[in-house]
Steps between C-alpha positions, in 0.01 A plus 500: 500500500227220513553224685420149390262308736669349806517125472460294777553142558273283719655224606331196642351176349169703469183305595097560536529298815703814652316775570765730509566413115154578447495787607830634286241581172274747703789656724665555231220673289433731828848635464437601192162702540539584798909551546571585137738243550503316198735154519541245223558202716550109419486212703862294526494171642763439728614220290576784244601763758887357537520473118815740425365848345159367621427866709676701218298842427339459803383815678375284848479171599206365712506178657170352595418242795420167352715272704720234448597663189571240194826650497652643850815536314329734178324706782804556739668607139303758419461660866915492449491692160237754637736565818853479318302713159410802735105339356179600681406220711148381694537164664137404674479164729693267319680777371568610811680191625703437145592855534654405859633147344682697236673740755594242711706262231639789226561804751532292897706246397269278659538209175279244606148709623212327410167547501278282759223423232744444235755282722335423792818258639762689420729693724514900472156583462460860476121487426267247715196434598309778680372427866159533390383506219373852268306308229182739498655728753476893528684669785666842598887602367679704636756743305829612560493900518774674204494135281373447158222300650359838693543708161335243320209456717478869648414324822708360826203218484311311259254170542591263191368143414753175445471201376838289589593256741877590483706845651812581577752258775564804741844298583622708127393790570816685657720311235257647205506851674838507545548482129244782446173346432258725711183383641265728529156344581435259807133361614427548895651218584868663310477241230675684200208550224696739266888538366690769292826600357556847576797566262264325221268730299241278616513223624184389732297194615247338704372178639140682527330497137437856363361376260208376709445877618140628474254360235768518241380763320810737630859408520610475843792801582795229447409385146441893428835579590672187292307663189617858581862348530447330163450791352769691647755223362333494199584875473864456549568199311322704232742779533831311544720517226500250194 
């Protein structure tokens, strides 16, 4: 059987002030030549994203730093239907905390988490301001052994570059662990850097910026392994039934 192309959906409010977007085009081309993974991928905005149907045929979903989003509320929507959907899923910096955002309101129970940028005088928030700053920054992470994170990465260590001035509150994380989100990248300091769902298919992100990896002429291990998973849904939804 031959498969149709995997199609991916890159959510964000895409900009050439980001470098991250930027760099999409040419990470995207390396997986291609130099993966054989070919992806037909389109940009969403998140004012789109929550649109019902919007992620329909939709073999991964990757959502791209770029915050304040326009829309918090079409971004949070489609990290929900790639988690509830069984979708392949990539969350980097600002994916990283709407990816935490989303777990803490729809699976938590925690209703009224905000996010410090977004609502910076509100109550809950699950996401705030980091104690200093990683605009610029490139440091060690370390990896939990047996995780997605260490498959992913075939390493226990990696050094990654940010660009964010928001993380994780630490006073969520037992709540968010409790009801199985798994964190399995800290900094040296123990600052969470990545998250997963292990009972997902896959389910990964980070506040560092793969997509800042190298010279971007290679895609970094993490947005390898999203395209590998695309194709792998790709190949079932292709041979489910009618």
């Amino acid at each position: 059987m031959t498969y149709q192309t995997p199609r991916v959906a890159l959510v964000g409010d895409r900009s050439p002030a980001v470098r991250s977007h930027a760099r999409v085009p040419g990470l995207l081309d390396s997986l291609a030549e130099r993966e054989q993974l070919v992806l037909d991928a389109y940009w969403i905005p998140t004012e789109a994203a929550g649109a019902p149907g919007a992620l329909d045929g939709f073999d991964a979903v990757w959502l791209l730093p770029g915050s304040p989003y326009r829309s918090e509320a079409g971004a949070l929507a489609a990290i929900r239907t790639a988690r509830e959907d069984g979708i392949p899923f990539l969350g980097t910096c600002a994916g990283f905390q709407h990816a935490v955002l989303e777990y803490a309101r729809n699976v938590c129970g925690i209703t009224e988490a905000v996010h410090g940028e977004q609502d910076p005088d509100l109550g809950q928030q699950v996401i705030v301001p980091l104690s200093c700053s990683l605009v610029g920054h490139e440091g060690a992470v370390a990896i939990t052994p047996g995780t997605l994170a260490e498959r992913t990465l075939g390493a226990t260590g990696t050094q990654e570059r940010y660009h964010c001035n928001y993380g994780l509150n630490a006073d969520y994380l037992d709540r968010l662990r409790a009801h199985g989100l798994r964190f399995s990248g800290a900094d040296a300091s123990g600052e969470v850097r990545v998250l997963e769902l292990p009972e997902h298919p896959f389910f990964l992100a980070s506040l560092f910026q793969p997509e800042l990896s190298g010279d971007g002429t290679r895609a970094h291990p993490m947005i390898r392994a999203l395209a590998e998973a695309a194709v792998a849904h790709a190949a079932l939804r292709e041979a489910a039934p009618a």
